[in-house]
VEXVO-421032 format. One record per residue (C-alpha): residue number from 1; x, z, y; residue in three letters. Coordinates in steps of 0.2 Angstrom, whole numbers, plus 5000, padded with zeros to 4 digits. Example, Ala and Ser with C-alpha at 12.3 -4.5 7.8 and 13.67 -1.06 7.14 Angstrom:
BEGIN
@kero = 1 X = 5062 Z = 5039 Y = 4978 dolum = ALA
@kero = 2 X = 5068 Z = 5036 Y = 4995 dolum = SER
END
This chain:
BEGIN
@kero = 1 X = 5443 Z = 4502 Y = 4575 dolum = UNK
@kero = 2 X = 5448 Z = 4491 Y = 4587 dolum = UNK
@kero = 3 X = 5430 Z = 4490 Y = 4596 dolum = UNK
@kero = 4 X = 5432 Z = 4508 Y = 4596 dolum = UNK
@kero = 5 X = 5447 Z = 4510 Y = 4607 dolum = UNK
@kero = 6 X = 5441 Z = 4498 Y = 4615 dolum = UNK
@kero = 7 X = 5425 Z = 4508 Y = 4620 dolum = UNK
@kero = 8 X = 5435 Z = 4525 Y = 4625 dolum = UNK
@kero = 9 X = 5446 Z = 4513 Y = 4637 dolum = UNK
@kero = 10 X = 5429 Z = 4508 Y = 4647 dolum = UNK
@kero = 11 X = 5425 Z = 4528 Y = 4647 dolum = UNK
@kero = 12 X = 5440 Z = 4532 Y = 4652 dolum = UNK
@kero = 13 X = 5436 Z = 4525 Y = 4671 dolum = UNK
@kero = 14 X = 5419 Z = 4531 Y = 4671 dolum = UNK
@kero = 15 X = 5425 Z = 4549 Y = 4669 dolum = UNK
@kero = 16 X = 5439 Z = 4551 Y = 4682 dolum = UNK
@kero = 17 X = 5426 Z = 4541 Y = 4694 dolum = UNK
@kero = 18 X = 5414 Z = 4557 Y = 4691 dolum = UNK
@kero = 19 X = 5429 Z = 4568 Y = 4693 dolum = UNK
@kero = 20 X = 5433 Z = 4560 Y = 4709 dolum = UNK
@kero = 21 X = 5412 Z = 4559 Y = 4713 dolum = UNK
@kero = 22 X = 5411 Z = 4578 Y = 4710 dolum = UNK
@kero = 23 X = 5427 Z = 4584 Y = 4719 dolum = UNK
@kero = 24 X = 5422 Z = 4576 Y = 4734 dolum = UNK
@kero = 25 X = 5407 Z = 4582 Y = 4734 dolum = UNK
@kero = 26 X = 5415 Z = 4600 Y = 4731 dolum = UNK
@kero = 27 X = 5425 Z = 4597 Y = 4748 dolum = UNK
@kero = 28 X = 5412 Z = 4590 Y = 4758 dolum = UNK
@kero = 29 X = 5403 Z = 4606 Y = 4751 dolum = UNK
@kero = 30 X = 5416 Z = 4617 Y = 4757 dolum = UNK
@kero = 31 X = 5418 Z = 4608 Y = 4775 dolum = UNK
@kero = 32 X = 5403 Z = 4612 Y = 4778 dolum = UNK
@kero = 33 X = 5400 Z = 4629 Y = 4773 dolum = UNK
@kero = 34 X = 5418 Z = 4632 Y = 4781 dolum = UNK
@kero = 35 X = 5411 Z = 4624 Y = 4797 dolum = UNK
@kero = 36 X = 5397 Z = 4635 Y = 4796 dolum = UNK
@kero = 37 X = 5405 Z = 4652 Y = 4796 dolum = UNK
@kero = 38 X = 5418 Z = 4644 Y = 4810 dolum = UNK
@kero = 39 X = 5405 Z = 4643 Y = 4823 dolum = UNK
@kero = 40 X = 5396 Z = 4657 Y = 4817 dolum = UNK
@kero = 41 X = 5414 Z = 4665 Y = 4823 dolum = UNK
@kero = 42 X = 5413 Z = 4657 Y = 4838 dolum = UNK
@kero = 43 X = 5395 Z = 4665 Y = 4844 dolum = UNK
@kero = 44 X = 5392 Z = 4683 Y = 4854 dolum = UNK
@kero = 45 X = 5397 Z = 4699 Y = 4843 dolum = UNK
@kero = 46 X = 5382 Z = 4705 Y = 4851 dolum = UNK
@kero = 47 X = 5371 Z = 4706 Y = 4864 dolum = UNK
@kero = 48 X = 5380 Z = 4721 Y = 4874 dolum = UNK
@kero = 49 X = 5382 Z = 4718 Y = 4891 dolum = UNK
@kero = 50 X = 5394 Z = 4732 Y = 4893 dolum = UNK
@kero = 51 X = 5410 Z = 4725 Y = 4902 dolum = UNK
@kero = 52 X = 5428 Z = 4730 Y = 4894 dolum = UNK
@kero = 53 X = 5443 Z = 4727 Y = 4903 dolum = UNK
@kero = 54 X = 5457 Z = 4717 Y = 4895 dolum = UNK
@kero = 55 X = 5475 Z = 4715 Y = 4903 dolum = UNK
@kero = 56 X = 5482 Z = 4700 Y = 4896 dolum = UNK
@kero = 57 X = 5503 Z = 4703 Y = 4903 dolum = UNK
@kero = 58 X = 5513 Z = 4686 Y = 4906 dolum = UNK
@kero = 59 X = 5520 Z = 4676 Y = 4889 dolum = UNK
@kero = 60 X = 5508 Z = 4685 Y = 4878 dolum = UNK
@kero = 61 X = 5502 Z = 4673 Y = 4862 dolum = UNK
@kero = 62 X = 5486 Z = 4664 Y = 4857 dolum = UNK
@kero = 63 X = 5488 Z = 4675 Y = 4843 dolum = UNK
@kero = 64 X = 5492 Z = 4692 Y = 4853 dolum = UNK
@kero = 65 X = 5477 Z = 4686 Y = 4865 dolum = UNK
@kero = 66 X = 5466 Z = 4682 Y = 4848 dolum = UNK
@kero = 67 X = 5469 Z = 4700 Y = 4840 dolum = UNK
@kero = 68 X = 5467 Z = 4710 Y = 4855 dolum = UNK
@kero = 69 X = 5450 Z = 4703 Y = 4858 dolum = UNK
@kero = 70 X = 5447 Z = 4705 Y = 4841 dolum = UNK
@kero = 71 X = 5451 Z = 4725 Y = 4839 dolum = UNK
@kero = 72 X = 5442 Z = 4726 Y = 4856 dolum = UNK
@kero = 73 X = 5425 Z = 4722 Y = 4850 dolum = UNK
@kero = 74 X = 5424 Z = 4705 Y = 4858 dolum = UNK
@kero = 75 X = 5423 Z = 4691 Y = 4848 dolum = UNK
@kero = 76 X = 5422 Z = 4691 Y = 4828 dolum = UNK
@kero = 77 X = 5435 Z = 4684 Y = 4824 dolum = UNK
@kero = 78 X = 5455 Z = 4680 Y = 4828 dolum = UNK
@kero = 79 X = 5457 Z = 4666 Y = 4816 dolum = UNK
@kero = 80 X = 5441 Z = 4657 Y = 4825 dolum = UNK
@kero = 81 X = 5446 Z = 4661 Y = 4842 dolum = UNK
@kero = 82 X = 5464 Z = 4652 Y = 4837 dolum = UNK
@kero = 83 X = 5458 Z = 4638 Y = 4828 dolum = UNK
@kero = 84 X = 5444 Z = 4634 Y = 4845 dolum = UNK
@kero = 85 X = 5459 Z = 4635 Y = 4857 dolum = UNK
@kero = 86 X = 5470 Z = 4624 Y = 4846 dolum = UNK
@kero = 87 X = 5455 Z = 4612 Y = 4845 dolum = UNK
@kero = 88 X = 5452 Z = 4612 Y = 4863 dolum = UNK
@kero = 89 X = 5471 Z = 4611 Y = 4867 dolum = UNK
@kero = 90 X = 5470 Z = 4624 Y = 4880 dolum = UNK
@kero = 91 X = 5484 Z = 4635 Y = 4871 dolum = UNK
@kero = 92 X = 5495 Z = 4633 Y = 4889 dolum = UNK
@kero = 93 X = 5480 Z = 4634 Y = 4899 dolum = UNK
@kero = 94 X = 5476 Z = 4654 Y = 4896 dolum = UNK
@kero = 95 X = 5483 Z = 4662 Y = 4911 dolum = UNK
@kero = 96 X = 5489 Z = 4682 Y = 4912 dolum = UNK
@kero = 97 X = 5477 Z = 4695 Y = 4921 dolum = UNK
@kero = 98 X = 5465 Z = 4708 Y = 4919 dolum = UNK
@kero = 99 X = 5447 Z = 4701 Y = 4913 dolum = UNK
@kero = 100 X = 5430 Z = 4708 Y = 4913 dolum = UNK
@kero = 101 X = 5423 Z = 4701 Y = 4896 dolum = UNK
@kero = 102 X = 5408 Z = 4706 Y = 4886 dolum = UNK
@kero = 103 X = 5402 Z = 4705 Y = 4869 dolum = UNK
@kero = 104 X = 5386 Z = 4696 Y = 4873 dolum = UNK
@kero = 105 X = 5398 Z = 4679 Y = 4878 dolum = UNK
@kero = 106 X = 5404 Z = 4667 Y = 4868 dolum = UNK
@kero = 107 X = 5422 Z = 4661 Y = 4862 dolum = UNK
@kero = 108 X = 5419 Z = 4646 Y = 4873 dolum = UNK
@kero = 109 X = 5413 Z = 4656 Y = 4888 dolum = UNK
@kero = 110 X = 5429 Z = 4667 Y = 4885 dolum = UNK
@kero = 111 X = 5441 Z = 4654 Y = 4885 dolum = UNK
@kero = 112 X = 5432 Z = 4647 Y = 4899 dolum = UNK
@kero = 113 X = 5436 Z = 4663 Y = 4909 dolum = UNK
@kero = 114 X = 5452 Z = 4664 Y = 4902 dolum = UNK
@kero = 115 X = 5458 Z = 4647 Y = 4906 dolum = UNK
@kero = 116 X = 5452 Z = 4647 Y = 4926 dolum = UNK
@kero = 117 X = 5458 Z = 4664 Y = 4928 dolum = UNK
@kero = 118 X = 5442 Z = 4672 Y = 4932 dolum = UNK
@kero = 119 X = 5448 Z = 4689 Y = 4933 dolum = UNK
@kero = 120 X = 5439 Z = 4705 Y = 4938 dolum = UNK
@kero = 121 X = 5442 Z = 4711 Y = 4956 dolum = UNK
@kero = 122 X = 5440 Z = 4728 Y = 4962 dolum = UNK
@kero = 123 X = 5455 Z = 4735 Y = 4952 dolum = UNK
@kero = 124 X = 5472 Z = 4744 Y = 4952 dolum = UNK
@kero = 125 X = 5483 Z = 4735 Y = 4939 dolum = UNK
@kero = 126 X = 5499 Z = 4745 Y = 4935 dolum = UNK
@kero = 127 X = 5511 Z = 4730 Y = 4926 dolum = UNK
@kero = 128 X = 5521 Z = 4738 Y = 4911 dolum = UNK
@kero = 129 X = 5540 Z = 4741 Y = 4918 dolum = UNK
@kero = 130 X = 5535 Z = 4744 Y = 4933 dolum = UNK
@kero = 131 X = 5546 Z = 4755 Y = 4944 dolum = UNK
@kero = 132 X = 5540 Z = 4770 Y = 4951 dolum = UNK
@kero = 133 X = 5542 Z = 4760 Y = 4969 dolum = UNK
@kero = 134 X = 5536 Z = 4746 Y = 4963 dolum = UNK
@kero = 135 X = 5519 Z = 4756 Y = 4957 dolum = UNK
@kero = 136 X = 5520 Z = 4764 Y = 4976 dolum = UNK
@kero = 137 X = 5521 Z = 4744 Y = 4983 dolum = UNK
@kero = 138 X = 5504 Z = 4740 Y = 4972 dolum = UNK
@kero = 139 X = 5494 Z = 4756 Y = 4977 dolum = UNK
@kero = 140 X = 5499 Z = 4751 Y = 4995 dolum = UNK
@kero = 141 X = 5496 Z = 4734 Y = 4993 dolum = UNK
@kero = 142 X = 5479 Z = 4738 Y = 4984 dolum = UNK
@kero = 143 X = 5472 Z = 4746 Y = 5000 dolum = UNK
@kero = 144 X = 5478 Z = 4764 Y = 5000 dolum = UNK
@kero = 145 X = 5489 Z = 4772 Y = 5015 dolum = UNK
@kero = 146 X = 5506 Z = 4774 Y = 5012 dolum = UNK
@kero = 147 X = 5504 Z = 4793 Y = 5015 dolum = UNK
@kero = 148 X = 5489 Z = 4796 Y = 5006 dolum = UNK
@kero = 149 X = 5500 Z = 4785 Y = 4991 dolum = UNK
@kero = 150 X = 5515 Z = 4796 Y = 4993 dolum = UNK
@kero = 151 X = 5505 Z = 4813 Y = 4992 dolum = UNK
@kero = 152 X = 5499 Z = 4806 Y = 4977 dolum = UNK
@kero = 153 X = 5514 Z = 4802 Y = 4968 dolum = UNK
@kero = 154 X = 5521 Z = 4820 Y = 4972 dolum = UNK
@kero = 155 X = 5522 Z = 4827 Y = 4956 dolum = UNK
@kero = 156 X = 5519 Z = 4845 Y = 4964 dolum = UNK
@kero = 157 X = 5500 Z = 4839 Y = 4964 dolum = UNK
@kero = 158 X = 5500 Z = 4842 Y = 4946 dolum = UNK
@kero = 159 X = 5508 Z = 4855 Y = 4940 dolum = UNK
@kero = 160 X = 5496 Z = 4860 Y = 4925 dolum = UNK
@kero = 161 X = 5493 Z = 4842 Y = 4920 dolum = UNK
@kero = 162 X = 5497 Z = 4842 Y = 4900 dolum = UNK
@kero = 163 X = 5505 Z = 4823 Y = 4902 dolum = UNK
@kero = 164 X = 5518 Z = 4833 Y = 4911 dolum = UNK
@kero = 165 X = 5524 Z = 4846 Y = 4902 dolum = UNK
@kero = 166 X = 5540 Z = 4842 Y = 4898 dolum = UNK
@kero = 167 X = 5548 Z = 4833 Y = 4914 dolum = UNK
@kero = 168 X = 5559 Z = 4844 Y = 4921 dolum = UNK
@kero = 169 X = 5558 Z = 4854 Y = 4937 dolum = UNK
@kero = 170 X = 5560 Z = 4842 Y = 4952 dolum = UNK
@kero = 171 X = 5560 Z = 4828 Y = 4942 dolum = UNK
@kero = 172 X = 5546 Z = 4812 Y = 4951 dolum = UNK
@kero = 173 X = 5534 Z = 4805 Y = 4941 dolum = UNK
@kero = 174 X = 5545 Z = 4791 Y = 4934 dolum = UNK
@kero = 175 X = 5539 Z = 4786 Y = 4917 dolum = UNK
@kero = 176 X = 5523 Z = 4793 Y = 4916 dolum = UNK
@kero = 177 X = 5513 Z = 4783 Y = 4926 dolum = UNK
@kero = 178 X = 5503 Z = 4773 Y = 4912 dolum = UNK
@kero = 179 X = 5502 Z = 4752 Y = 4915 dolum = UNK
@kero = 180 X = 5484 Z = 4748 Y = 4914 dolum = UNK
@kero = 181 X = 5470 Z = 4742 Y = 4925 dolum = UNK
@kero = 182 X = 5459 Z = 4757 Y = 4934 dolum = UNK
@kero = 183 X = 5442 Z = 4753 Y = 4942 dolum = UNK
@kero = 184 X = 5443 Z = 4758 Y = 4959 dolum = UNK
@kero = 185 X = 5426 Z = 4758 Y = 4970 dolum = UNK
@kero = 186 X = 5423 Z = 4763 Y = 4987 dolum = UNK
@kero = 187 X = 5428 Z = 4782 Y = 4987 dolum = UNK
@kero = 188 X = 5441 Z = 4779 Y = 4974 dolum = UNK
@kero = 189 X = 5456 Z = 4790 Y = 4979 dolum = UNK
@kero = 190 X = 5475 Z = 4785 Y = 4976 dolum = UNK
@kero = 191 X = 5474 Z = 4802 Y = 4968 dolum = UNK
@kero = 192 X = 5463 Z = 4798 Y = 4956 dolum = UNK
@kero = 193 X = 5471 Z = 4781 Y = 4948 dolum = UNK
@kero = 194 X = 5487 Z = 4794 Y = 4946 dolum = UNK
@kero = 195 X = 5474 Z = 4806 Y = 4938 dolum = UNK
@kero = 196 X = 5469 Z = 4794 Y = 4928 dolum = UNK
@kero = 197 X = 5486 Z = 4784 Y = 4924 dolum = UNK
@kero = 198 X = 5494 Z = 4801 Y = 4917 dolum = UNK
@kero = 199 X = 5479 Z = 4805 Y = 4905 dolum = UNK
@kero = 200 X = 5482 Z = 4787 Y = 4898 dolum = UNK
@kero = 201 X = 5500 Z = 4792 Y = 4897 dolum = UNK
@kero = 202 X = 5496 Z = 4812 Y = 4887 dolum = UNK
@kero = 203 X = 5485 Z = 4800 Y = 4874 dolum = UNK
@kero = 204 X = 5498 Z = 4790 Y = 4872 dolum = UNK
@kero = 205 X = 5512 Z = 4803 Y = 4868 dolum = UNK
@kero = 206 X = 5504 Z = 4810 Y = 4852 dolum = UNK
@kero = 207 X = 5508 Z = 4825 Y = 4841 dolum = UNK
@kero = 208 X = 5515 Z = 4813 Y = 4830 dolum = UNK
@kero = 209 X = 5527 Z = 4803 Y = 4844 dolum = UNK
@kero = 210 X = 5534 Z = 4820 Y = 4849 dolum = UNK
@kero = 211 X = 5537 Z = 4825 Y = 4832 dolum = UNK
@kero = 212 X = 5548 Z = 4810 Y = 4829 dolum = UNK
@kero = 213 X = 5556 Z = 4811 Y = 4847 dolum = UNK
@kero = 214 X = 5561 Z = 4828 Y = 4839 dolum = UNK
@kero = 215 X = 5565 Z = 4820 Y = 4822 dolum = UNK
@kero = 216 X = 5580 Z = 4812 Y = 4831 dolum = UNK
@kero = 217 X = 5584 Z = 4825 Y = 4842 dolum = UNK
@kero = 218 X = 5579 Z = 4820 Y = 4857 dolum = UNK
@kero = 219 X = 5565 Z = 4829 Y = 4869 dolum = UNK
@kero = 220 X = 5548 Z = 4820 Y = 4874 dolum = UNK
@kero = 221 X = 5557 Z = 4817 Y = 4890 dolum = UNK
@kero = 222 X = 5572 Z = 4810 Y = 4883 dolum = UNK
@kero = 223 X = 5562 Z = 4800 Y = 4872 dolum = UNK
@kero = 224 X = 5554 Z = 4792 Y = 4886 dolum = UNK
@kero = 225 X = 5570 Z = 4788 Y = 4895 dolum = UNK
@kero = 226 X = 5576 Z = 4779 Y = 4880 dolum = UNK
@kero = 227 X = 5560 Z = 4770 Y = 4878 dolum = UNK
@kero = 228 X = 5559 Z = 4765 Y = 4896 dolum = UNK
@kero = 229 X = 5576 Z = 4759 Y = 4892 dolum = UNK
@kero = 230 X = 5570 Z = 4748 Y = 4878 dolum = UNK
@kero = 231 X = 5555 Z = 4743 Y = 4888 dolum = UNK
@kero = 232 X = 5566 Z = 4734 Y = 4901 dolum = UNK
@kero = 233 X = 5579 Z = 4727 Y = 4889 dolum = UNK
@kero = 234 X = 5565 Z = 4715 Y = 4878 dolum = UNK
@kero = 235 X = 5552 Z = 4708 Y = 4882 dolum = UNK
@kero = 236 X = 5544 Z = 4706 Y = 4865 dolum = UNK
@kero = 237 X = 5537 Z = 4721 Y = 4856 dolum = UNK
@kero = 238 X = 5541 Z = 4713 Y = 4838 dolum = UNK
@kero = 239 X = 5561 Z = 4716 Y = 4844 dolum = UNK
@kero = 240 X = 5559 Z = 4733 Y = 4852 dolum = UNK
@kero = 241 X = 5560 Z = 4745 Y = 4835 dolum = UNK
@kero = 242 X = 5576 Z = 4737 Y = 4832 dolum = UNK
@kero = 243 X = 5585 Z = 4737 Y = 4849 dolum = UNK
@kero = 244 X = 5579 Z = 4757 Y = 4849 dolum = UNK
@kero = 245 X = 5591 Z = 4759 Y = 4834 dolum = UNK
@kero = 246 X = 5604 Z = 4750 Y = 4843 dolum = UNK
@kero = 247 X = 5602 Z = 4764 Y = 4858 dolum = UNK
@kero = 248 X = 5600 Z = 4778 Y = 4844 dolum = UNK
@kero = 249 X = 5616 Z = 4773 Y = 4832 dolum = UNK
@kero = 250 X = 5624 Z = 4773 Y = 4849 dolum = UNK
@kero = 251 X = 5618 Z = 4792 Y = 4857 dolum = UNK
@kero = 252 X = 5621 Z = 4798 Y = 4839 dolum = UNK
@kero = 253 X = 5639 Z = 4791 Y = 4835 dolum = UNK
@kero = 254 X = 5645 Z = 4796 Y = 4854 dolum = UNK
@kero = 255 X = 5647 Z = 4776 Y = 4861 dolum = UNK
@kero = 256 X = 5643 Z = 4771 Y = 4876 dolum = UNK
@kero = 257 X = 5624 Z = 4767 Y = 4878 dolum = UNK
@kero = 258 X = 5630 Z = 4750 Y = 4887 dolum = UNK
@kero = 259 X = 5614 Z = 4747 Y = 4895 dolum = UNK
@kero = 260 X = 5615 Z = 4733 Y = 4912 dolum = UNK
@kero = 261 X = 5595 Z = 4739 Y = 4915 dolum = UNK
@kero = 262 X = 5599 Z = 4756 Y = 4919 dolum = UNK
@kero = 263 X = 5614 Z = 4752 Y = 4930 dolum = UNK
@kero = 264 X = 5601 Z = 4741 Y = 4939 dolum = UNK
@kero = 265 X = 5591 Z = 4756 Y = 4941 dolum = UNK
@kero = 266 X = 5606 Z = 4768 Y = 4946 dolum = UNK
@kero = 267 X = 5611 Z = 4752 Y = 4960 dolum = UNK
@kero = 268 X = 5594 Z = 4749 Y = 4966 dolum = UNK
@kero = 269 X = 5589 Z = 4768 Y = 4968 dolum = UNK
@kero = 270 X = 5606 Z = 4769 Y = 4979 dolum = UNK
@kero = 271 X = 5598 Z = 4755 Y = 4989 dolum = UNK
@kero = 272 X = 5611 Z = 4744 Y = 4983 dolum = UNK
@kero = 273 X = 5609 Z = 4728 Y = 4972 dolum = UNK
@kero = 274 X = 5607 Z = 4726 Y = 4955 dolum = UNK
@kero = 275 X = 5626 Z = 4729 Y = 4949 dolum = UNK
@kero = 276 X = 5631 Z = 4734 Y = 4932 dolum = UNK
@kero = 277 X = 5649 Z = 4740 Y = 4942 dolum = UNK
@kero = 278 X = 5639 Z = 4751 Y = 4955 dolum = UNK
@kero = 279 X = 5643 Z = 4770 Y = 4947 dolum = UNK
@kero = 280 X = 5628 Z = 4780 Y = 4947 dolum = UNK
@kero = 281 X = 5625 Z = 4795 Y = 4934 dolum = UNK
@kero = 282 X = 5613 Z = 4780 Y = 4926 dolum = UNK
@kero = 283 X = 5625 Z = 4768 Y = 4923 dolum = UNK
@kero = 284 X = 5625 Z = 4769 Y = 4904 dolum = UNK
@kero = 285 X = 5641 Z = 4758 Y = 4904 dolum = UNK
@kero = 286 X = 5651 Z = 4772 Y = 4914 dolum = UNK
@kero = 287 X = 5644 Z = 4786 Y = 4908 dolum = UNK
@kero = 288 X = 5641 Z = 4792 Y = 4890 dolum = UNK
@kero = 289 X = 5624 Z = 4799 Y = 4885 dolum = UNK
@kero = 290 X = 5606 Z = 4793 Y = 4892 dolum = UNK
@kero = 291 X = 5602 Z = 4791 Y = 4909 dolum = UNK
@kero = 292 X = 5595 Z = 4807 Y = 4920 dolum = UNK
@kero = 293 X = 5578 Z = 4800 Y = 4923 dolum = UNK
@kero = 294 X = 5568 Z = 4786 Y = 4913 dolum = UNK
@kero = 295 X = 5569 Z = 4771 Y = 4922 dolum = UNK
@kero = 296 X = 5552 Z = 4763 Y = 4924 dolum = UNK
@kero = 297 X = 5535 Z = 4766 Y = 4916 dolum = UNK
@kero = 298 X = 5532 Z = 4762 Y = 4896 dolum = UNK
@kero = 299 X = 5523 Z = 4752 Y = 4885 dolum = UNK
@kero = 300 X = 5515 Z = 4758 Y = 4869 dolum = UNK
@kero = 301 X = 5525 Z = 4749 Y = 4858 dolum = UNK
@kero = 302 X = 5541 Z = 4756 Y = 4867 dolum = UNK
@kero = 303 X = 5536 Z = 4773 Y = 4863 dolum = UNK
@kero = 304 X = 5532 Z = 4768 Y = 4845 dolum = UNK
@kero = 305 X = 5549 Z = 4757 Y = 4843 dolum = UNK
@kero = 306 X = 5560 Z = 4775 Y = 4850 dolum = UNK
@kero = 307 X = 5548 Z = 4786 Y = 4837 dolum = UNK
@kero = 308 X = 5551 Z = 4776 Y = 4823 dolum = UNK
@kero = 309 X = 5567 Z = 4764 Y = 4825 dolum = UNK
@kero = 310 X = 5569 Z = 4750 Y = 4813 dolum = UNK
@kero = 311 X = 5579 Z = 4751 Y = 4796 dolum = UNK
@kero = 312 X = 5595 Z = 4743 Y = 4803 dolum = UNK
@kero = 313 X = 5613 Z = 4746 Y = 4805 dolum = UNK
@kero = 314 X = 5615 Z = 4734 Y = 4821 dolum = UNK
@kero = 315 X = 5627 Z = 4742 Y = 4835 dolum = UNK
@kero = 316 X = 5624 Z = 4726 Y = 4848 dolum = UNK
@kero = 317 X = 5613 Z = 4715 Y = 4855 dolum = UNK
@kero = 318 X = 5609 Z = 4701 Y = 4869 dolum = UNK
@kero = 319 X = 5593 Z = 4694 Y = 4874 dolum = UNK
@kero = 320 X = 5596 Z = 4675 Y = 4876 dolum = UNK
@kero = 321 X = 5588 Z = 4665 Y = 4891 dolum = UNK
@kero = 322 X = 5571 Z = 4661 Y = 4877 dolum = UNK
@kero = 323 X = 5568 Z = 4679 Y = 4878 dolum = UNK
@kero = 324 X = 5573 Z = 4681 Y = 4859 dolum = UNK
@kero = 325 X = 5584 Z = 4696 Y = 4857 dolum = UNK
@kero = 326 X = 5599 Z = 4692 Y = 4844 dolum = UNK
@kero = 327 X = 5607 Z = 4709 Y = 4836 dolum = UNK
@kero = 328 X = 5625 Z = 4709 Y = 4828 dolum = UNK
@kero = 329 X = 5636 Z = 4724 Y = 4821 dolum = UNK
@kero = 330 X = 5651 Z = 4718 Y = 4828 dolum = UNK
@kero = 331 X = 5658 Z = 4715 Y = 4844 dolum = UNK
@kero = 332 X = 5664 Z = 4700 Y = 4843 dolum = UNK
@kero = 333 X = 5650 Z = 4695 Y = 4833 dolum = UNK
@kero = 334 X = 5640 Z = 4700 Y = 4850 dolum = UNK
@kero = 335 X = 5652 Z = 4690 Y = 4859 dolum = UNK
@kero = 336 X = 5647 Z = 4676 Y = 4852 dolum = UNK
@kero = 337 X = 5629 Z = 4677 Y = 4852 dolum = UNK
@kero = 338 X = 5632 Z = 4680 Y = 4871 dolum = UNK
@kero = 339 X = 5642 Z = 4664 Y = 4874 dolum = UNK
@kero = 340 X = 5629 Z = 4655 Y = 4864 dolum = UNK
@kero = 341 X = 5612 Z = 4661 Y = 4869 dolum = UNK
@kero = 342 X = 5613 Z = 4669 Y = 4887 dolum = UNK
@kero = 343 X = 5620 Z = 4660 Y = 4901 dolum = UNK
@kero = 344 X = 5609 Z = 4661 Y = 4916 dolum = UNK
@kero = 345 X = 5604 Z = 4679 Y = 4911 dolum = UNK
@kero = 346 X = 5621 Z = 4684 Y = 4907 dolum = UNK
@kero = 347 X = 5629 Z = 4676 Y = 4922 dolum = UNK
@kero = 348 X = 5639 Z = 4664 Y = 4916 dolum = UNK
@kero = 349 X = 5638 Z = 4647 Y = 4924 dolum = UNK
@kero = 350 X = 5638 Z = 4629 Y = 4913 dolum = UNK
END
């Protein structure tokens, strides 16, 4: 008996030492096979040549960077394209621009191009919440006359465009010129990036954006005023649904809009500074209701946030000096968030 025990005691050692053996070699398996398909990621989707152009804005992610090249055709995979900038630590290297890319290069070769801001030339790059003057300063500065940039931005040269269907009569183009880069060549013609910026825009305003414009009782026109609004008021998409149901509580419940941006707007259109005193029929905290005009051009996900606003009961909200919008149901509440997150952009000194 006692041999016995004896005997299982010695096994004992032998077993978990081929439990150990064989769990290693399971993870050394998996290393490498995960190894594998990483820089099989990591190689050209394919041998296209065909360039794509790819605005990467100011503050945008790794991750944002990673999933727009990914649902562009570019590289294979997101996760990949993260994990070889992580292991490169070139995360703060990436530098905003608009970029020729193919599908024939390599993540490496990307981030390369990414990295020392090889962007493509020989374009018009309209920068979301741009101003309708600020869009004029870029066409100007991109080579065009002032006169033939102004005659193009007259809105009587497009009467029967379907992007502008609902602005009203005498109304500028304000709003509807859609931020993206447009190839221009030799012969290219102010008219033409307008031609083109609009059609962007009549995609983007779908059957189903109006319908839910509609839903909350506001005209496409209105809708895109509010969502300039919301365009110019945060920065990041992943807050703008929400704030939109801050602006829409509001319009619905009669308060004041109480929006500083579009008494920016109101101050600067006047030729005056940026003010949120200055009374203009845009200043939002003076008057009730939305402002006449939208206030600059808008972003996708500013449409999308006004068409279908988040699920929440906030009436407040202030974006702190990180850029990170924080949302209360009181004002006091608000007050607070104010005093403890915003100083520089809220004014208030240290």
């Amino acid at each position: 008996m006692k041999h016995h025990q004896q005997s299982q005691r010695r096994r004992w050692p032998r077993r978990l030492l081929a439990i150990l053996v064989v769990g290693i070699a399971i993870l050394v398996l998996a290393t490498v096979i995960v190894r594998h398909i990483y820089l099989q990621e990591l190689k050209p989707v394919s041998t296209s040549q065909k360039t794509q152009l790819v605005a990467i804005q100011q503050g945008t992610t790794v991750g944002q960077i990673a999933s727009l090249l990914e649902q562009k055709g570019i590289i294979r995979s997101a996760w990949a394209f993260r994990l070889y900038v992580s292991s490169k630590e070139v995360r703060d290297e990436l530098q905003a621009g608009t970029y020729g890319l193919e599908p024939s290069q390599s993540v490496s070769e990307i981030v390369a191009q990414l990295t020392h801001g090889k962007v493509a030339t020989n374009l018009v790059t309209i920068l979301p919440g741009q101003r309708l003057d600020q869009v004029r300063n870029t066409l100007i500065n991109d080579g065009f006359s002032a006169a033939e940039v102004d005659k193009a931005l007259d809105p009587a040269q497009y009467a029967d465009n379907p992007a502008l269907v609902d602005k009203p009569a005498g109304a500028s183009l304000e709003g509807y010129l859609y931020p993206d880069s447009y190839q221009k060549v030799a012969n290219t013609s102010a008219q033409s990036i307008v031609l083109r910026s609009l059609a962007e825009m009549n995609k983007q305003l779908t059957p189903d954006i109006r319908t839910a414009f509609a839903n909350e009782g506001l005209s496409a026109y209105q809708g895109m005023t509010m969502a300039s609004m919301v365009e110019q008021e945060v920065s990041k998409p992943a807050d703008r649904a929400q704030t939109a149901q801050v602006f829409l509580t509001r319009l619905h419940t009669d308060m004041m809009l109480g929006s500083d941006v579009t008494a920016y707007y109101g101050a600067t259109l006047a030729g005056q500074k940026p003010s949120t005193s200055y009374d203009t029929p845009y200043n939002t905290l003076l008057h009730k209701g939305l402002p006449p005009t939208p206030i600059s051009n808008i972003s996708p996900s500013s449409l999308e946030a006004v068409a279908h606003p988040a699920n929440t009961d906030w009436l407040y909200f202030v974006t702190g000096d990180d850029g990170t919008t924080y949302f209360s149901k009181t004002l006091a509440d608000h007050q607070a968030l104010t005093q403890q997150y915003c100083h520089k952009l809220c004014g208030q000194s240290n």
